[in-house]
C-alpha positions in Angstrom: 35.4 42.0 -22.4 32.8 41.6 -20.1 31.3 44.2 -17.7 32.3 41.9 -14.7 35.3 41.4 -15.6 35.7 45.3 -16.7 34.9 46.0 -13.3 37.4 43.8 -11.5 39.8 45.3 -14.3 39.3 48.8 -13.8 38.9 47.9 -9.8 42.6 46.4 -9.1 44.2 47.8 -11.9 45.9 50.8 -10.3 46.8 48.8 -6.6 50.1 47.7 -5.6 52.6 48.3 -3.3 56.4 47.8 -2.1 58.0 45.0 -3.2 59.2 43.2 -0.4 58.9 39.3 1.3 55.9 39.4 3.7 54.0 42.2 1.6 50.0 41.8 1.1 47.2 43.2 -0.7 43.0 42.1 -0.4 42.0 41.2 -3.7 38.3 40.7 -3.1 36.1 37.8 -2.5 36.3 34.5 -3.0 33.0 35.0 -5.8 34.3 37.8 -7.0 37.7 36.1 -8.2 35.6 33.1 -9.2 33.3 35.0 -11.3 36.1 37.0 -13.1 38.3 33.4 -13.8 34.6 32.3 -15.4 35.0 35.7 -17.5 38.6 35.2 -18.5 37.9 31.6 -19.5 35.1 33.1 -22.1 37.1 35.7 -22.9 40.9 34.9 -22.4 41.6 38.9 -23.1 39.8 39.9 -19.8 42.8 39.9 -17.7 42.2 40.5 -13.8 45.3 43.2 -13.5 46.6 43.8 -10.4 50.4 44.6 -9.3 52.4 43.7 -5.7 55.6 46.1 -5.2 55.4 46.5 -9.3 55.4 42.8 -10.2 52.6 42.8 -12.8 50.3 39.3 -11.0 48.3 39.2 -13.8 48.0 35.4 -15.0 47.3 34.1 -18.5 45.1 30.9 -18.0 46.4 27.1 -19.8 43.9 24.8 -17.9 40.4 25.6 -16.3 37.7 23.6 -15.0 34.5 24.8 -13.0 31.9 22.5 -12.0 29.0 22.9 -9.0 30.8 25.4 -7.4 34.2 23.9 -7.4 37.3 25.8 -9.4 40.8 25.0 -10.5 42.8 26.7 -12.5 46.3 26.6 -13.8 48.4 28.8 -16.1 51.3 31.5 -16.1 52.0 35.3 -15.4 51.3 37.3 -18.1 54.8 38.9 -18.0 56.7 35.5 -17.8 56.2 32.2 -19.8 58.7 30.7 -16.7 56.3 30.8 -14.0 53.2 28.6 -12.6 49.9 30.2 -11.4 47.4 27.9 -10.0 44.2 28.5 -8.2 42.0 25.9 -6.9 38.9 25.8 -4.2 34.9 27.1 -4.0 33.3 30.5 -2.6 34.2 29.2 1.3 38.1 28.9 0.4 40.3 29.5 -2.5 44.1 28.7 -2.3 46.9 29.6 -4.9 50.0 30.9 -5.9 52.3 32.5 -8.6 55.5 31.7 -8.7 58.5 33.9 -10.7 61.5 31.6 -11.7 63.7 33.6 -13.6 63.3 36.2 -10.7 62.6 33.8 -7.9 59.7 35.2 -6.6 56.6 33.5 -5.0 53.1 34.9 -3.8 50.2 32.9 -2.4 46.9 33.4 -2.1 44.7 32.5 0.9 41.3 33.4 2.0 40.6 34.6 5.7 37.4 33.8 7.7 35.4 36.7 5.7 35.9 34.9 2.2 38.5 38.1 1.2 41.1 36.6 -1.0 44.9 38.2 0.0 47.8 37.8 -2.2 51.3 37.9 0.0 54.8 37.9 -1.8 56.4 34.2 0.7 60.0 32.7 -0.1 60.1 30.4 -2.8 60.7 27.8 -0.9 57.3 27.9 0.7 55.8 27.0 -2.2 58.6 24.7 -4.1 60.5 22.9 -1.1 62.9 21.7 -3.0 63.8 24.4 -4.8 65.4 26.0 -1.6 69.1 27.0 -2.5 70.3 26.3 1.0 70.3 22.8 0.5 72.4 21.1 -1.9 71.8 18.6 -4.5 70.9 15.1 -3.6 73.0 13.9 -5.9 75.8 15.7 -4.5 74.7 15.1 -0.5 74.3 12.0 -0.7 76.0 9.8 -3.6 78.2 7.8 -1.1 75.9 6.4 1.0 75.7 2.5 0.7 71.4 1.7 -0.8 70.1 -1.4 -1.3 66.3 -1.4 -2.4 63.9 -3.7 0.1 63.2 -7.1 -0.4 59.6 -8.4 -1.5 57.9 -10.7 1.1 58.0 -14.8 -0.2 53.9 -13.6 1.0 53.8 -11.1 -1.8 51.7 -12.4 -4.4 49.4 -9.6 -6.0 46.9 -9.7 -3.5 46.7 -6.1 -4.7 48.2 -4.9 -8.1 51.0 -3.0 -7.0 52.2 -5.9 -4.7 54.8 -8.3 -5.8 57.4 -8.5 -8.0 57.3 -7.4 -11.6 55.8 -9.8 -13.7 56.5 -8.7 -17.4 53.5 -5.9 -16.8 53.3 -3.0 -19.8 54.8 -0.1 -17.5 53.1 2.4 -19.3 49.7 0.9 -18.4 50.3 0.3 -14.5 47.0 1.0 -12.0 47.4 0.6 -8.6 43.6 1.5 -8.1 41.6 0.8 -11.6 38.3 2.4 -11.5 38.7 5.5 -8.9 38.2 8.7 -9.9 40.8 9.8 -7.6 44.1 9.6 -9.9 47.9 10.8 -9.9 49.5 10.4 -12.9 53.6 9.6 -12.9 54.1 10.8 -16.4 57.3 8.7 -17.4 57.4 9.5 -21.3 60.6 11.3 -21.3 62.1 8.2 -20.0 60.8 5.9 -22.6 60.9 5.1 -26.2 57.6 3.6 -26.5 57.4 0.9 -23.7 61.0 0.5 -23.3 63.2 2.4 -20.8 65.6 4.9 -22.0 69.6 5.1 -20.1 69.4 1.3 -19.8 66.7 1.2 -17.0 65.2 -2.3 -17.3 61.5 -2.3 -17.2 61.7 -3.9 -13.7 63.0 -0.6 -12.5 60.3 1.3 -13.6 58.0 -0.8 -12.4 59.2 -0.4 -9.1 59.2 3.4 -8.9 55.4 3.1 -9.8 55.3 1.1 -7.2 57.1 2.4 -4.7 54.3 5.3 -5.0 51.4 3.2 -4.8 52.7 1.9 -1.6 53.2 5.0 -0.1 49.5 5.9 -0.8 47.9 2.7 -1.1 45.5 3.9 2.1 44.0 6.0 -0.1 41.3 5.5 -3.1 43.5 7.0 -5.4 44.9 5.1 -8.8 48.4 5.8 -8.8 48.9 5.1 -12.8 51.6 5.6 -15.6 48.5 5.5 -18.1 47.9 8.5 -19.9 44.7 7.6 -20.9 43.5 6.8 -17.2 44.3 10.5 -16.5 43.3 12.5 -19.3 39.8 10.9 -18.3 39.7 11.6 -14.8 41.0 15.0 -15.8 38.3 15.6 -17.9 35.7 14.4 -15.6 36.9 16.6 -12.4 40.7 17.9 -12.5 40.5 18.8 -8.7 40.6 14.8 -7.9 43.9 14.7 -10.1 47.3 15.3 -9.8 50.9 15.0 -12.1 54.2 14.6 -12.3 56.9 14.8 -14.9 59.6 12.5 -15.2 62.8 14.1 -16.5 65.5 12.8 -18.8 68.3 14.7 -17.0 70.3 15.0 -13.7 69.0 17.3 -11.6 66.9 18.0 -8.1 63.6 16.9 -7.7 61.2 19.1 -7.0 57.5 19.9 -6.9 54.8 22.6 -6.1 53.0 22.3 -2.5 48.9 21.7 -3.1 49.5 21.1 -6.5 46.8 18.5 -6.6 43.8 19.4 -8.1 45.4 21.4 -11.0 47.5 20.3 -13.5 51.0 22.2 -12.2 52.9 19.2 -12.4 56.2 18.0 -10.5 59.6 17.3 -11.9 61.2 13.9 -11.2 65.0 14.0 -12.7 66.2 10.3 -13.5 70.1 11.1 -11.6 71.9 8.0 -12.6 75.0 9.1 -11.4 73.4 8.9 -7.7 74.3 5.2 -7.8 71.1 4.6 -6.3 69.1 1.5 -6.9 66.3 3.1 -9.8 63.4 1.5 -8.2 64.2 2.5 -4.7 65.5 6.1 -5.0 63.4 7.8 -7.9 60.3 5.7 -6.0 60.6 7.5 -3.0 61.6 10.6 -4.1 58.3 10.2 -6.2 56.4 9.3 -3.1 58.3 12.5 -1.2 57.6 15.2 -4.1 53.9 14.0 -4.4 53.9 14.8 -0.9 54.5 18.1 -1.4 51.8 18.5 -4.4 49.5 16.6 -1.7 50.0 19.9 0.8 53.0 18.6 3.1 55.9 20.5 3.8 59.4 19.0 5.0 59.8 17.2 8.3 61.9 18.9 10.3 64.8 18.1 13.3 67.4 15.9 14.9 70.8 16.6 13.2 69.4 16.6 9.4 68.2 20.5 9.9 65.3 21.0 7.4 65.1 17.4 6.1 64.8 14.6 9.9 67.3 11.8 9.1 64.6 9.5 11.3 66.0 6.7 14.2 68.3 4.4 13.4 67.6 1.9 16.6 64.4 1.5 14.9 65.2 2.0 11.0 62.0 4.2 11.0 61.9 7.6 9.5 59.0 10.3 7.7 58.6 10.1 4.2 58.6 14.2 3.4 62.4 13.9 5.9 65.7 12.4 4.6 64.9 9.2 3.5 67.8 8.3 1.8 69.8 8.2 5.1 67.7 4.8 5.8 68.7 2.9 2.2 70.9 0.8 4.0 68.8 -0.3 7.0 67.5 -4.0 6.2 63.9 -3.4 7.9 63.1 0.3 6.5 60.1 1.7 7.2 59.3 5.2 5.6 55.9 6.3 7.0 53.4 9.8 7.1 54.3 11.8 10.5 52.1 14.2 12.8 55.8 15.7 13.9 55.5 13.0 17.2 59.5 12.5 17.6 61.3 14.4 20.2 63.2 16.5 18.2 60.4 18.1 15.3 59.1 21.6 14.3 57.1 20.7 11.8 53.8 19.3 13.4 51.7 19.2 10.6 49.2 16.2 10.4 50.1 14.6 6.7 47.3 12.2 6.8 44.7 15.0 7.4 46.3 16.8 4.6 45.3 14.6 2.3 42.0 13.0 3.6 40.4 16.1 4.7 42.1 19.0 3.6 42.4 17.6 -0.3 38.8 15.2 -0.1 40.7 12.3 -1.1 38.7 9.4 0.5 40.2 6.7 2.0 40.2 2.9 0.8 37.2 1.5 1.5 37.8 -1.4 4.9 38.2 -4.4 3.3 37.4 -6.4 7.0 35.1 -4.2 8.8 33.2 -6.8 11.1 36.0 -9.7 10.8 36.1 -12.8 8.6 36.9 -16.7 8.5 40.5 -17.7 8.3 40.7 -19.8 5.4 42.4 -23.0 5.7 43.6 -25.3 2.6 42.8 -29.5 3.5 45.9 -30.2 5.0 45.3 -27.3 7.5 48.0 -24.4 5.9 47.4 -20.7 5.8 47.8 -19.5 2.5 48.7 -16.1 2.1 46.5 -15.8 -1.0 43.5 -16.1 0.3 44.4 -14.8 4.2 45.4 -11.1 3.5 43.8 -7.6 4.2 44.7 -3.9 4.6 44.9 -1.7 7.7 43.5 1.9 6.1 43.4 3.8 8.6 44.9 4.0 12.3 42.2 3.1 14.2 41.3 0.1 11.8 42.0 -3.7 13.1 41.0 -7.0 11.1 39.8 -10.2 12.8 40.4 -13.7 11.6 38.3 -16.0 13.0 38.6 -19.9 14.0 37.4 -22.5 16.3 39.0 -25.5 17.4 36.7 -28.3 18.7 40.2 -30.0 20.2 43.5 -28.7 21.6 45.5 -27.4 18.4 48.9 -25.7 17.4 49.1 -22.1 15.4 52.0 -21.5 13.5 51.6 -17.9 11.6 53.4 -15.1 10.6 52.4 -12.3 9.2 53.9 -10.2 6.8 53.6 -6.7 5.6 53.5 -7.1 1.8 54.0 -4.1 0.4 57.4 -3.3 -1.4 58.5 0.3 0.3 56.2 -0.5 3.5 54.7 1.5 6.0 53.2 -0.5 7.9 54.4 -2.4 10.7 52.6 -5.4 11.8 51.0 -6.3 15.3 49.1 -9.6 16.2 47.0 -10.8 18.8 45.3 -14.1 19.5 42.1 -13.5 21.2 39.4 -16.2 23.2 36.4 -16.5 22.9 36.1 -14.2 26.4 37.8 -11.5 24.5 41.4 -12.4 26.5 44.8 -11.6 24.6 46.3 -15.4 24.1 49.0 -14.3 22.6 50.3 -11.4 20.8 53.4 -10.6 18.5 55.2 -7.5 16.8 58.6 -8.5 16.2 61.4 -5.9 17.2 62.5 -4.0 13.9 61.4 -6.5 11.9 57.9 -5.4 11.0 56.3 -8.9 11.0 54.3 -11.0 13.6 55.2 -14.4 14.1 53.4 -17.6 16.8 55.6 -20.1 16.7 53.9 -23.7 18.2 51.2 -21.6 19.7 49.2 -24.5 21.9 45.5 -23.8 22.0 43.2 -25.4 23.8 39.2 -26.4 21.9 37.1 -22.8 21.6 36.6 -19.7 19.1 39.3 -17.6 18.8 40.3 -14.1 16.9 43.5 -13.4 14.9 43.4 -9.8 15.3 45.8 -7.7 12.8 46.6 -4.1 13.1 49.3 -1.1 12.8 51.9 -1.6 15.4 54.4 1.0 17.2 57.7 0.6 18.7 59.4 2.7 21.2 57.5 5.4 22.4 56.1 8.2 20.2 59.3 10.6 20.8 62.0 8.1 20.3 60.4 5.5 18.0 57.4 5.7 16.1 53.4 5.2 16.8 50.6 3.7 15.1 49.7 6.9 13.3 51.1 5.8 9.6 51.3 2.1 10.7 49.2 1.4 7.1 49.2 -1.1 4.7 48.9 -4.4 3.0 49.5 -7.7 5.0 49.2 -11.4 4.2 49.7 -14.8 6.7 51.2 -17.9 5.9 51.8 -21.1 8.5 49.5 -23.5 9.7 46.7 -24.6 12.1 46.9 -28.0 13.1 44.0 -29.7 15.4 40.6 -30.1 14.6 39.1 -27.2 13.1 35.4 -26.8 13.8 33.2 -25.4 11.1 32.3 -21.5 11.2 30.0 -22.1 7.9 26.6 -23.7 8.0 27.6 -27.6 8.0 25.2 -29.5 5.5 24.1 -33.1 6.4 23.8 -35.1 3.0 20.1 -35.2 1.4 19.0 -32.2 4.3 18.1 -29.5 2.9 18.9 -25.7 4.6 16.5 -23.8 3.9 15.2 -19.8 4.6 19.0 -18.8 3.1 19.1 -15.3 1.7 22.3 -13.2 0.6 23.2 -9.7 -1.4 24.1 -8.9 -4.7 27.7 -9.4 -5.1 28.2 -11.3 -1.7 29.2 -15.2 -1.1 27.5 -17.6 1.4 29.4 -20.6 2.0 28.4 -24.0 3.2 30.7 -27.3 4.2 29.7 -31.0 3.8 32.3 -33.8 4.9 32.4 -36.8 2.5 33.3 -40.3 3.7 35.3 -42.6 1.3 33.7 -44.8 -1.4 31.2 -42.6 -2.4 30.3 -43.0 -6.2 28.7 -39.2 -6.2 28.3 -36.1 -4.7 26.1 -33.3 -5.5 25.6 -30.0 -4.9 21.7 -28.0 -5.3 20.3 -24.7 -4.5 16.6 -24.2 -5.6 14.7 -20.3 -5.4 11.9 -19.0 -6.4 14.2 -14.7 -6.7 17.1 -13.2 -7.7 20.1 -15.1 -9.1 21.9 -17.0 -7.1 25.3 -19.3 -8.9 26.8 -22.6 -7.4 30.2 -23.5 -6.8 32.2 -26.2 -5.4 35.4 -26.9 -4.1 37.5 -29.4 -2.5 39.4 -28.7 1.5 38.7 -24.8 0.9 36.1 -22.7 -0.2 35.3 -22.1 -3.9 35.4 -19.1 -5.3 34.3 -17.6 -9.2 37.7 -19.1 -10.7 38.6 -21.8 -8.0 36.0 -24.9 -8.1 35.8 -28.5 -9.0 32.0 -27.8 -10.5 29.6 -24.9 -10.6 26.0 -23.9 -11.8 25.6 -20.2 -12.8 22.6 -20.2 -14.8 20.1 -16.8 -14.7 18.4 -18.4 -12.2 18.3 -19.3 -8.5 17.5 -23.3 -9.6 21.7 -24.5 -10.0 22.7 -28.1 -9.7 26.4 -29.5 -10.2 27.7 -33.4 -9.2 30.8 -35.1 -9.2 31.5 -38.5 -9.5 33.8 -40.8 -7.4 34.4 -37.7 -5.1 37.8 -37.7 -3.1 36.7 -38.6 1.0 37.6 -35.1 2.5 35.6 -31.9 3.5 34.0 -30.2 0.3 32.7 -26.0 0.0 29.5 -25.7 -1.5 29.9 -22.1 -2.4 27.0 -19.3 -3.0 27.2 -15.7 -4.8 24.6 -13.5 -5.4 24.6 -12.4 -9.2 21.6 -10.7 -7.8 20.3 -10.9 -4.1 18.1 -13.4 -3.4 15.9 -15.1 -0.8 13.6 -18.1 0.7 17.0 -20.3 -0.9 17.3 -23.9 0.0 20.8 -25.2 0.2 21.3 -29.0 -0.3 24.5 -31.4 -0.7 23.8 -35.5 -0.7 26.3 -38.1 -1.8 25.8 -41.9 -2.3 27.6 -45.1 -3.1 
């Protein structure tokens, strides 16, 4: 054993006192338990021993990871294999718990503004929510409601990949975020043989309780993944941006430790078949409600459903960590994070401050932070394909620009695209003097919709953002209005160029762009013309050339393209179709002093 950690031995060995719910003991500094959980790990026989009203706290130690500063820990109590100790933080603030099942007892740890690290015995419920025998199974509470899962948007078309119906996808291999070091892990082994889904569960089903999760959290830059692989790596690169549950091949009630994240403590997800609930829908949600709790959320409270808020009806809204099974049946559900803004809550915590801030997981990156072109086919249709986005956060709003150089019509609706939503959607058209035209957010519905919008010639904004209905105490706000959207409709009139318009055999020259970033150029082409063709010429970087007929090309959508490891591309076409052709730009690596040239002849 160490000296240090013979110290902290000999130092806490004799303390305790009464057993009782409430009692507390100072167990030193934040360092000083950091430095003896660095012992322990070299040594695992240098147990920190300490006692609470005789309840030996000493912990045994499964899982450990230290890195600049930062800790996690995970393991059991010496004295009982049936327990969970975690411990996770830095020298400013260290957070745990150890929780007794056979004897039901819980103690957290928490460290005041001097960095001194108490231990107080708290009901078990505090720490597992569910576990609270108060409240009775969910099986049993709630097996005759009527549950229908939501349907997918026609708009849903993997924009993302967790949006859209399953397509035939390995469900052990799903990513709803490839690439972020940020990862929860919905461990579904116990409920598959191989690839296959055990109880007759098709693989649809499980598909949609992965997804049903990576809705819920798609605001965040966290890969919600059933790959084992994609977490043991994250794990071993920094635990404390990880998290886990287990699903279970059994009835029984869900459950999960709070602030679990960052450790390896894992949830329990129970398959209940008996519930008569659709798979997809109820062990999704109850997924997205127990991660919650391993996020750092307790229950939101009031209104007749007690401990678990049943939500409001007139609107079909309700919290995620409430009762949301009482809103199965409601055609327009909307399940959503909650700051406790409804008239009748105790619980006011603020869920999406939990996670961003209080476990440092970022969120997505803005997708439209200084607005973009809306991108019309030749015939003048919105597709939803290429006309999408993502509302992160609740101050974001995306713009969609377009001009019309005559009077034109706008028919558009918008759709949120995600399978268990949470985000309901509001439009406005603006002018170009920053006037609202027109705006839309369709009464429990959760789409936008202009129907035969008349506009007269000028540059206008398709503005998209989270809407609100009601008022915040009887109704919901734009706190949790988050998630994925797409359009679809048409604009009809003529459609004045935003990109650089090219005059044949002119070149455009000075044109400069990014690594990774397209520039995008339009040429209209009169019938009879025996060839068209496309030319960029640079002395840097590496600029590649695409082309595309009535919309703008892109690397897998183009009629010809030039992608050599230069900035010198050329492509042609031959008896090009009359109509209004993309010349397309990306920057393979960012270049400069480019000229930009189209010409077409007979």
């Amino acid at each position: 054993m160490s000296k240090l950690a013979i110290l902290i031995a000999t130092t806490f060995a004799s303390i305790g006192v009464s057993a009782q719910e409430g009692a507390s003991l100072d167990i030193g500094s934040t360092e000083m338990l950091i430095n003896h959980f660095i012992a322990q790990n070299i040594n695992p026989q240098s147990v920190l021993s300490r006692s609470l009203g005789g309840v030996n706290l000493g912990t045994n130690v499964s899982d450990y990871f230290y890195k600049n500063g930062l800790i996690s820990v995970t393991g059991t109590a010496i004295d009982s294999k049936n327990s969970v100790f975690v411990l996770k933080g830095s020298k400013q603030k260290l957070y745990g718990y150890l929780v007794l099942h056979d004897s039901k007892k819980a103690f957290e740890y928490t460290t005041n503004s001097k960095g001194i690290v108490s231990v107080t015995e708290v009901p078990l419920s505090k720490i597992y929510p569910d576990l609270d025998e108060r409240f009775p199974m969910q099986t049993q509470a709630f097996a005759n409601l009527t549950v229908a899962h939501p349907q997918y948007s026609t708009m849903a078309l993997r924009q993302a990949p967790h949006i859209g119906p399953y397509q035939n996808e390995d469900v052990t291999k799903l990513e709803s975020k490839p690439g972020s070091s940020y990862v929860f892990y919905l461990n579904t082994a116990s409920v598959m043989n191989g690839s296959t889904p055990l109880n007759g569960v098709t693989k649809e089903q499980m598909y949609r309780t992965w997804q049903s999760v990576a809705d819920q959290y798609s605001m965040l830059n966290m890969n919600i993944t059933t790959n084992l692989a994609v977490y043991n790596a994250a794990k071993a690169s920094n635990v404390l941006r990880t998290g886990v549950i287990n699903y279970v091949n059994q009835d029984g009630r869900s459950n999960a430790p709070v602030h679990s994240f960052g450790t390896t403590a894992a949830g329990t997800l129970y398959r209940n078949p008996s519930a008569g609930f659709d798979y997809g829908y109820g062990i999704g949600m109850t997924a997205a409600h127990e991660i919650g709790h391993q996020m750092g959320m307790q229950h939101d409270h009031g209104g007749k459903g007690g401990e678990y808020f049943e939500g409001i009806a007139a609107f079909q809204w309700g919290p995620i960590m409430g009762n949301y099974w009482m809103g199965g049946s409601w055609a327009n559900q909307l399940f959503t994070w909650s700051k406790g803004e409804y008239n009748t809550a105790t619980n006011f915590e603020d869920d999406l401050n939990i996670m961003n801030s209080g476990e440092s997981v970022p969120y997505a990156t803005d997708d439209n932070p200084s607005g973009k072109p809306l991108l019309l086919e030749a015939n003048g249709d919105i597709n939803p394909q290429r006309n999408f986005g993502q509302i992160e956060r609740n101050t974001d709003s995306d713009s969609f620009m377009f001009s019309l150089s005559s009077a034109g019509t706008l028919n558009a609706r918008i759709d949120p695209i995600e399978y268990l939503r949470m985000l309901d959607v509001e439009a406005l058209v603006y002018d170009s003097g920053d006037k609202v035209v027109a705006r839309s957010n369709l009464a429990v519905n959760r789409s936008a919709e202009f129907n035969n919008l008349i506009l007269a010639a000028g540059n206008y904004r398709l503005v998209i953002k989270g809407g609100a209905e009601g008022t915040p105490q009887n109704g919901f706000s734009n706190y949790s209005s988050l998630g994925y959207y797409a359009i679809k409709g048409s604009l009809l009139g003529k459609v004045a160029d935003t990109d650089p318009v090219l005059s044949s055999g002119v070149p455009l020259t000075g044109q400069t762009g990014a690594t990774g970033g397209w520039k995008h150029y339009v040429i209209d082409v009169p019938t009879g013309m025996a060839k068209l063709q496309f030319s960029i010429a640079g002395g840097n970087g590496d600029a590649d050339l695409y082309a595309q007929l009535g919309a703008r090309a892109t690397a897998t959508s183009y009629l010809c393209k030039s992608d050599g490891s230069t900035s010198n591309e050329t492509c042609s076409l031959n008896q090009p179709a009359a109509g209004k052709y993309y010349l397309s730009i990306y920057g393979y690596a960012a270049y400069s002093a480019l000229s930009v040239s189209a010409s077409f002849s007979k």
